[in-house]
N, C-alpha and C positions, 0 to 999 in steps of 0.2 A: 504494500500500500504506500502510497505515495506520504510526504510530506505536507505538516501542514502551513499554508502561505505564511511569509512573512506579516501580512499584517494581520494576520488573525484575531480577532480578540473572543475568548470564552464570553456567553453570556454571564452574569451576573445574576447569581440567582441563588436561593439556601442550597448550599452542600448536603447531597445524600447520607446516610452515615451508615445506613441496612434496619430504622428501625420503623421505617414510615413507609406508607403504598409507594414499594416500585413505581406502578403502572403511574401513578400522579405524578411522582418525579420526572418521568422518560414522557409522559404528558407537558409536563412545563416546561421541559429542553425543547421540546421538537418546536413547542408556541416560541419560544426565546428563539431559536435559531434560524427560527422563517421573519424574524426583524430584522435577523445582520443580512449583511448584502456578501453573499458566501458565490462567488464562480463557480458557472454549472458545471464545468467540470471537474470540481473540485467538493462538490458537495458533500460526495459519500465518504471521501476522507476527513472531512471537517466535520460532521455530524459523528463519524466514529472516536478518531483521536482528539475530539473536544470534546466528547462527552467525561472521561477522566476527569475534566476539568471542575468538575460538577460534582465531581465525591469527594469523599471523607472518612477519617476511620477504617473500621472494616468492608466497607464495599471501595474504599480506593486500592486495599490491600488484596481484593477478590482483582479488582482491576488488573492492576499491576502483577499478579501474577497468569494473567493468561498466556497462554504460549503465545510464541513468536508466529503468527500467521494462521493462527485458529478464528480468527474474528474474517468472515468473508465480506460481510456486508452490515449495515446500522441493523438490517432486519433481523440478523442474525446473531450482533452484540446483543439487541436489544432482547431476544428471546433468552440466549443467557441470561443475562441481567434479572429478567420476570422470574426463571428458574430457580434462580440463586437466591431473590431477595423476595 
């Protein structure tokens, strides 16, 4: 997966921590991230490797250890993530 743009900025928004609805967390990323102005083709990188940006705790620690190249797509972070938390 590609890199994410130099200008990128995470949304702004409460840090996950794994003890509140997933589903509303990854709800209020996707509403935050359809604000920034994200390159289409740069989307599914930026909606992926900005979501970390967004945790805290033990679900930054779930984060940070996924394998190197197990995350294919947001649809597929994001179904981990529902899994997990």
């Amino acid at each position: 997966m590609r890199e994410l743009p130099k200008k990128f900025a995470p949304p702004k928004m409460e840090k996950y921590k794994g003890i509140t609805d997933p589903e509303d967390h990854v709800s209020q990323y996707k509403q935050a991230m359809t604000c920034g102005i994200v390159p289409i083709g740069l989307k599914e990188v930026c909606m992926c490797k900005g979501f970390g940006y967004t945790l805290a705790g033990r679900a930054l620690k779930w984060y940070m250890a996924l394998p190197n190249k197990s995350v294919t797509s947001f649809a597929n972070l994001m179904n981990k993530f529902t899994q997990q938390f």
